[in-house]
FIROVO-174338 format. One line per 2 residues: for each residue x, y, z of C-alpha. Coordinates in pm, 1 decimal. Layout:
N
X/Y/Z  ...
//
This chain:
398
-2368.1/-1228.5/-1122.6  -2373.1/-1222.2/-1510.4
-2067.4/-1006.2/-1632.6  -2166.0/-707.3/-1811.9
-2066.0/-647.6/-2143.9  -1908.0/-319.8/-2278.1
-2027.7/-198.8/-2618.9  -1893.2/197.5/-2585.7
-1479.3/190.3/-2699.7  -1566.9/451.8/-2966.4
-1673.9/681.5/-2662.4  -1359.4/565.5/-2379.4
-1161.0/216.5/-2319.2  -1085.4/57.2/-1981.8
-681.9/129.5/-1960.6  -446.4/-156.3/-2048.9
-330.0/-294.2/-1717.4  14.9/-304.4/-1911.2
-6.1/59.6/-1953.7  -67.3/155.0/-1585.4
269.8/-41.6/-1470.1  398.7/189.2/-1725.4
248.5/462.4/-1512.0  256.9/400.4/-1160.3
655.9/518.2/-1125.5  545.0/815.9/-1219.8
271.1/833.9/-1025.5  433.2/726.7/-685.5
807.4/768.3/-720.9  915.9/995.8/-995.4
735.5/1298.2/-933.2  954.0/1579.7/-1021.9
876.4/1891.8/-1236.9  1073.3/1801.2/-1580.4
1105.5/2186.7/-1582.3  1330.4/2136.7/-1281.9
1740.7/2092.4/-1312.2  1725.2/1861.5/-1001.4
1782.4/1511.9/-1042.2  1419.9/1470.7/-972.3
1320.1/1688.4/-1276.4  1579.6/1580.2/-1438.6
1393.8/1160.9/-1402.4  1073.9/1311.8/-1471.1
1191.2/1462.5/-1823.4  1355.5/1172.7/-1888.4
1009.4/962.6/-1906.4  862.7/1237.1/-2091.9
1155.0/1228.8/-2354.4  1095.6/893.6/-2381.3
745.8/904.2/-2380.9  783.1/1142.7/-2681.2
987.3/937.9/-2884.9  765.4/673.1/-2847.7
499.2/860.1/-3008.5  709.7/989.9/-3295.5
812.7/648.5/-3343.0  460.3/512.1/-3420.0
391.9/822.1/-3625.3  714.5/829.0/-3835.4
796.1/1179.1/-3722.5  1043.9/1377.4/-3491.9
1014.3/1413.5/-3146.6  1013.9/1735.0/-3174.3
727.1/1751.5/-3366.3  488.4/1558.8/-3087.2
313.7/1800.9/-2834.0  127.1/1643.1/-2543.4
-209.2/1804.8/-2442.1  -501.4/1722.1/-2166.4
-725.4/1595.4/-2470.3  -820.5/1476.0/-2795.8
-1062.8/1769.6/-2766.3  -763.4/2031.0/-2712.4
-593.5/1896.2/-2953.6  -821.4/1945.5/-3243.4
-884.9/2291.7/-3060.8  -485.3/2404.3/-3094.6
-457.5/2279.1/-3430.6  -746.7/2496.7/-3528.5
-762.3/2758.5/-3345.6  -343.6/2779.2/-3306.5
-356.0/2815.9/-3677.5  -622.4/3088.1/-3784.6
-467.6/3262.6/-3471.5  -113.3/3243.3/-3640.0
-202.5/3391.7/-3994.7  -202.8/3761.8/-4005.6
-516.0/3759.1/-4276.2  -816.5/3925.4/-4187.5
-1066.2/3701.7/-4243.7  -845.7/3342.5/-4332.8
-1050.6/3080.6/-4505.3  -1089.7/2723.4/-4331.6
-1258.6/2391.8/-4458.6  -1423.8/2150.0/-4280.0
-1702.5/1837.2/-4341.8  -2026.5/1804.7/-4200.5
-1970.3/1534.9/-4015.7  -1667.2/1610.0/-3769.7
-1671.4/1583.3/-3421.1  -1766.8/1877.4/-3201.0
-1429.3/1939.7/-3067.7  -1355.3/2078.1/-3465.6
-1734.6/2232.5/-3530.5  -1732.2/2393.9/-3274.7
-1367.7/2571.6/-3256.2  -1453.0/2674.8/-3623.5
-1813.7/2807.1/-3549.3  -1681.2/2996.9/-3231.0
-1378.8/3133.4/-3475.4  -1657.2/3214.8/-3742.2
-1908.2/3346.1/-3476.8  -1660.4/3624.0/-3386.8
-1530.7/3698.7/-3736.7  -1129.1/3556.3/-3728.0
-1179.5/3324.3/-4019.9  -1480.2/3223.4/-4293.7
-1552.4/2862.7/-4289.6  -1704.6/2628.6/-4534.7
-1847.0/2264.3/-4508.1  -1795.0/2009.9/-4715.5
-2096.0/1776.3/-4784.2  -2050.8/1317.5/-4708.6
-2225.3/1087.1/-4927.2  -2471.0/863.9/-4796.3
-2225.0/626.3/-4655.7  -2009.4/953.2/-4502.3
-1750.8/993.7/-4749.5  -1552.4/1328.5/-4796.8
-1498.7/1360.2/-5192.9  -1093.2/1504.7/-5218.5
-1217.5/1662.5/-5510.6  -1527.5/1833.4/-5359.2
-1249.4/1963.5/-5077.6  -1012.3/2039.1/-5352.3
-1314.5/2244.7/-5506.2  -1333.6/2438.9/-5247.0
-974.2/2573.2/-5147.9  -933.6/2884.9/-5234.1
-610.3/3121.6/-5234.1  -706.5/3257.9/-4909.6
-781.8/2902.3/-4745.4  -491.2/2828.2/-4446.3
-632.6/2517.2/-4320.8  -817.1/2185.2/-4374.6
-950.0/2003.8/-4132.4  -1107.1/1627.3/-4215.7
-1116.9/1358.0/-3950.9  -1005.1/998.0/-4020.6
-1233.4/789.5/-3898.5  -1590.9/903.6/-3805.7
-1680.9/854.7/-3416.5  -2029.6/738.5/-3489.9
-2094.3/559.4/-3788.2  -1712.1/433.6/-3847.0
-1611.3/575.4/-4183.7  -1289.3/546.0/-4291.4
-1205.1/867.6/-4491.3  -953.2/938.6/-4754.6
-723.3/1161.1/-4573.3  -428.9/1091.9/-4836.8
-594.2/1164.4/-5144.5  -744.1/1471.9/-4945.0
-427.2/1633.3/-4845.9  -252.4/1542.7/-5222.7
-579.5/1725.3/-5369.0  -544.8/1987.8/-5124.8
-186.5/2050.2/-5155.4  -226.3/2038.6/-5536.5
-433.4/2315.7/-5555.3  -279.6/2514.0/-5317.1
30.3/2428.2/-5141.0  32.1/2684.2/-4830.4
-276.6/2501.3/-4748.3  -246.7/2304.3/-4404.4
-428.6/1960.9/-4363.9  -520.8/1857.9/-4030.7
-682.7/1526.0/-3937.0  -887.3/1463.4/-3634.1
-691.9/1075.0/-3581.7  -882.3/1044.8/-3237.2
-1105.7/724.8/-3370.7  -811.8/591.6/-3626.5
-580.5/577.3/-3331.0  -513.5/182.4/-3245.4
-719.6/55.8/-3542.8  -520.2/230.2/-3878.4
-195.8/393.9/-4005.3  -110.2/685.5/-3840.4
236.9/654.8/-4051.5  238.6/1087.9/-4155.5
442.0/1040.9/-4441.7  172.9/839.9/-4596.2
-123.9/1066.9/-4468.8  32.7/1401.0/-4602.6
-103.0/1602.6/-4322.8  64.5/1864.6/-4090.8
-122.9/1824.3/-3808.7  -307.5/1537.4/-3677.8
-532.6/1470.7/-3275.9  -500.0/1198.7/-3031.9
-649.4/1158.2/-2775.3  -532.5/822.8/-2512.0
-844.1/671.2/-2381.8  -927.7/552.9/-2721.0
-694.5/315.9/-2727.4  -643.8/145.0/-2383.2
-439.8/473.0/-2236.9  -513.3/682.5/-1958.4
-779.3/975.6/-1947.4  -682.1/1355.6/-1943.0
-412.5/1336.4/-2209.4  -364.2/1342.4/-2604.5
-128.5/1487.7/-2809.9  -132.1/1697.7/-3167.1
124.1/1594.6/-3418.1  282.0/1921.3/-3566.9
507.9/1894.1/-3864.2  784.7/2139.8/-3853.9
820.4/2479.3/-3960.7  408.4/2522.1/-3889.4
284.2/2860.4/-3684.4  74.6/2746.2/-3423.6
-55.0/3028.8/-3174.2  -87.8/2815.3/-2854.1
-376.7/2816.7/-2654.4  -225.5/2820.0/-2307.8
31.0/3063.1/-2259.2  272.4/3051.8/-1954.9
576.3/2883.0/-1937.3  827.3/2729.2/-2212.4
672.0/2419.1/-2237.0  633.2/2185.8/-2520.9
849.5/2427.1/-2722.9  616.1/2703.4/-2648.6
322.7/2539.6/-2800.0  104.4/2463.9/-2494.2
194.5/2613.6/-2155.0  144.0/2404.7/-1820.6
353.9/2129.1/-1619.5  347.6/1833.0/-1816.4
136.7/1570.0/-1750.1  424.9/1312.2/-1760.9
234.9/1031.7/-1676.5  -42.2/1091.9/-1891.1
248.6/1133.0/-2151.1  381.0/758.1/-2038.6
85.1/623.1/-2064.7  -59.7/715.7/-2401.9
312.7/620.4/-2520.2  291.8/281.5/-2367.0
-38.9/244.8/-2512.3  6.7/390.9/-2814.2
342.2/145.9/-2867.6  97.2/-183.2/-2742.9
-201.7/-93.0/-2967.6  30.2/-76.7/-3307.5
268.3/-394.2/-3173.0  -89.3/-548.6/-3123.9
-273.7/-396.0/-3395.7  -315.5/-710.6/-3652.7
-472.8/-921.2/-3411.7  -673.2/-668.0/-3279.2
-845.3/-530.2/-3598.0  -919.7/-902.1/-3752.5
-1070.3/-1010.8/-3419.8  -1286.1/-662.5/-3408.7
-1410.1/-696.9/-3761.5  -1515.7/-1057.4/-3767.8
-1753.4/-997.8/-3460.4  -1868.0/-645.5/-3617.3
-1954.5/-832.5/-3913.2  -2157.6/-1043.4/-3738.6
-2336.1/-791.2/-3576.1  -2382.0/-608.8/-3913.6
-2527.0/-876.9/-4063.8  -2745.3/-1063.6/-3790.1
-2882.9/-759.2/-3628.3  -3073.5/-638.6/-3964.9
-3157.5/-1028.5/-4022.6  -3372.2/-1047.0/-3704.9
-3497.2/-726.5/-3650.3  -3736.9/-581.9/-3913.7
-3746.7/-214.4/-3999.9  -3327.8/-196.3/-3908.0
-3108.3/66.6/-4124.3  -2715.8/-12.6/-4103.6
-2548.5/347.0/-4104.6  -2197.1/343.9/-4251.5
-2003.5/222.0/-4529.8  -2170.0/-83.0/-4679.3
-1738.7/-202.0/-4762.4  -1558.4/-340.4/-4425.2
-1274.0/-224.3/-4524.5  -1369.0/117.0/-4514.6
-1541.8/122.4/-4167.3  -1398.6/98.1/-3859.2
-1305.1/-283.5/-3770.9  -1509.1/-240.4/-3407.4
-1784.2/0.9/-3546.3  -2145.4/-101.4/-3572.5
-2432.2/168.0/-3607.1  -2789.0/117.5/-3728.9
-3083.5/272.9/-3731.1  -3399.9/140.0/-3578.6
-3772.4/201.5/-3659.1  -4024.0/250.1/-3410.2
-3857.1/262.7/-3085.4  -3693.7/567.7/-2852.0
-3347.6/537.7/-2856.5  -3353.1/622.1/-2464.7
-3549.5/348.5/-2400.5  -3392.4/117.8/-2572.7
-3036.9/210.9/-2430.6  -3173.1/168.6/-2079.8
-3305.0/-162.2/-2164.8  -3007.5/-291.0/-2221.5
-2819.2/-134.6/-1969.2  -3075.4/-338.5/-1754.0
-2962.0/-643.7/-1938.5  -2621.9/-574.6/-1871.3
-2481.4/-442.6/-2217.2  -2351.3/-85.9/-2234.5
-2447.0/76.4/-2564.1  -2475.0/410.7/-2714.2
-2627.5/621.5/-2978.8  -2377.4/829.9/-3107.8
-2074.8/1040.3/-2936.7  -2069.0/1031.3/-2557.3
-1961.9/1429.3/-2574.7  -2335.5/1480.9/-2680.8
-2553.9/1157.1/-2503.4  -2807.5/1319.7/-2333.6
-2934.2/1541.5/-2611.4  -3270.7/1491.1/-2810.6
-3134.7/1638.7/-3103.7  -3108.0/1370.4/-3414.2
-2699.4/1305.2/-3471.8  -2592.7/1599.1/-3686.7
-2358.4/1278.8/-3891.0  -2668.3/1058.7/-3998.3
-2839.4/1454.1/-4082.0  -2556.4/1520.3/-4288.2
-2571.2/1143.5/-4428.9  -2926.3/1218.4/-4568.1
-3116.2/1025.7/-4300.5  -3427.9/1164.8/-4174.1
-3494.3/1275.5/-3829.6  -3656.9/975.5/-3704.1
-3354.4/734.1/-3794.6  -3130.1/1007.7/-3708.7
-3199.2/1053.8/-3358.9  -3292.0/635.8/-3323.7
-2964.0/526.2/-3378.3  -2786.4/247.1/-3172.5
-2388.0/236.8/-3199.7  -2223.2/-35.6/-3040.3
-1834.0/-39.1/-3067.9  -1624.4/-342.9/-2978.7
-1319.7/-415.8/-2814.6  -1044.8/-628.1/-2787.5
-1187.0/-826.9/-2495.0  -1505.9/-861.4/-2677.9
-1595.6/-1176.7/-2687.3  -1805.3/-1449.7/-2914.9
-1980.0/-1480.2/-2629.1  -2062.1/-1133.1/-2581.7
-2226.4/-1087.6/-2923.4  -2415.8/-1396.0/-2864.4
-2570.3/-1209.4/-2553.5  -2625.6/-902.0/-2726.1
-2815.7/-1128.2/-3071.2  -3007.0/-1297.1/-2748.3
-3115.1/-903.8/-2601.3  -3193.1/-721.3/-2860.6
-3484.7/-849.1/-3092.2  -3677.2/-892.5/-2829.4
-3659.1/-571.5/-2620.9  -3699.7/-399.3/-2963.1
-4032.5/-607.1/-3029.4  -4153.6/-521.3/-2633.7
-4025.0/-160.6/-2721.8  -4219.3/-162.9/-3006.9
-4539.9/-324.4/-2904.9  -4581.3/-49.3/-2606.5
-4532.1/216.7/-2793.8  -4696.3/174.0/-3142.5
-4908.4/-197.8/-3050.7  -5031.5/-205.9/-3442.3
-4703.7/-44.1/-3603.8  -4617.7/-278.2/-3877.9
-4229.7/-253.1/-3988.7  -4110.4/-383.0/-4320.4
-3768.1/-558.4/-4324.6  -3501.4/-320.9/-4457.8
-3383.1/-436.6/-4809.5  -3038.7/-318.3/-4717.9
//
């Protein structure tokens, strides 16, 4: 039986067999409460100590400053929501782009919706680039937080979080800048000091860790309202037993996929190249979505645009074949509505809901993208020639 090939990181990874043995004590053995002043509690915080330095390590932070949640998705929702809840304003003013992931839209429309903060959204380019000064433009006296994600989920942009917290921060510096890291994580920086942020998401199963844990970085001296409210944990930020081997694993992962990361971003980008520029070569009427630059995409991020086809179709085509693809963020698969990013990008409807996103690995293989090159032209010509048989598709001069 052929193996199949995975093409879906950007939505989950397979965990890093390296990061379960980092698990399994915790799993089996050291089970305590770390709430507990037993010598089992008393193990069990010891791993999550650990676990948190670990992550402050890679970030450049403090312990301290590190709270563990069930999500990437929570994450993004305590930052927000934890903030506008923490300001005694009225009506607080918050920024946003158009092309963030759900977990940030819709905290900030729900917060809108019931009148706890005004909101305004910052347009991309065609290529899904925040402008800092268009950001900048729009902070205002009354604006308490920005929130810009890192790397887009679907198309791979890389944005300018730096120059968008120094412009923020310049124009007003009670401003907070959050970052939504959950697609940089394992393939950039995270190092804060450089980023300028206060808060920033992570979420493990994007890079080889466990699912049902992330963790919000939290720079010191920032309000946060939490969410959960309980006990005393994570200094009162998020209530709840902690997951502590959820904690060990993103840790472990987290420490493997920056000890790692080098060899795993050149070995991503040369077969994403490939992909970016053979796909469009033998497949007529193909639109690359993204930044046109490597180095500002993603390293494992390939998204295009295909005329003539249904995306659902063409996905279970090559499930058949044995490739797992995608056409945009796994939170909203299953939806006919065209991907509110490539809307935002200036694509029309058509191209924005046909839209094929494979994202690569680090077990990827040259093989792999040889399979896929194989696949693909012709189940988009069959595709094609049952649903349109005299559609004629000129090449796109992209």
């Amino acid at each position: 039986m052929e193996r199949r090939i995975y093409l879906d990181h950007a939505a989950t990874t397979p965990l890093d067999p390296r990061v379960l043995e980092a698990m399994l004590p915790y799993l089996t053995t050291i089970t305590g409460n770390p709430s507990s002043v037993h010598r089992e509690g008393r193990e069990a915080r010891k791993g999550l100590d650990a676990a948190r330095r670990e992550v402050a390590a890679v970030l450049g932070t403090r312990p301290a400053e590190v709270v563990f949640t069930a999500s990437g998705s929570e994450a993004d929702a305590l930052a927000i929501r934890g903030v506008v809840e923490a300001v005694s304003a009225r009506s607080p003013h918050v920024i946003t782009s158009a092309i963030e992931h759900h977990a940030v839209l819709h905290t900030v429309q729900d917060l809108e919706r019931r009148g706890r903060c005004r909101v305004s959204y910052v347009p991309v380019d065609a290529e899904g680039f925040v402008d800092p000064d268009a950001v900048a433009a729009a902070v205002t006296e009354d604006t308490v937080l920005v929130s810009v994600m890192y790397a887009n989920n679907e198309v791979g942009t890389i944005e300018p979080v730096a120059d968008i917290a120094r412009a923020v921060k310049r124009r007003n510096p009670h401003t907070l800048v959050h970052t939504d890291a959950v697609q940089a994580a394992g393939a950039l920086d995270l190092d804060i000091n450089r980023l300028g942020v206060d808060l920033l998401s992570l979420a493990a199963h994007k890079f080889y860790g466990p699912k049902g844990v992330g963790a919000l970085y939290v720079r010191d001296g920032v309000r946060l309202a939490p969410l959960v409210r309980g006990g005393s944990q994570e200094r009162n930020r998020r209530a709840g037993t902690e997951n502590v081997a959820g904690a060990v694993g993103l840790a472990a992962a987290l420490r493997l996929a920056y000890a790692e990361l080098d060899a795993r971003t050149r070995h991503c980008a040369r077969l994403r190249d490939r992909l970016l520029h053979e796909i469009p070569a033998r497949i007529p009427g193909v639109r690359v979505n993204g930044p046109r630059h490597g180095a500002l995409r993603l390293p494992n991020n390939v998204n295009c645009s295909i005329v003539g086809i249904e995306i659902e179709a063409l996905l279970l085509g090559l499930d058949l074949a044995g490739i797992a693809a995608s056409n945009g963020a796994a939170c909203t698969s299953g939806a006919l509505e065209p991907s509110h990013v490539l809307i935002a990008m200036g694509l029309p409807e058509e191209l924005a809901r046909n839209s094929l996103r494979l994202t690569l690995g680090k077990d990827t293989t040259d093989e792999d993208i040889e399979r896929v090159l194989a696949v693909l032209p012709p189940l988009v010509a069959r595709l094609r020639a049952a649903t349109a048989p005299a559609l004629a598709v000129a090449p796109e001069s992209r």
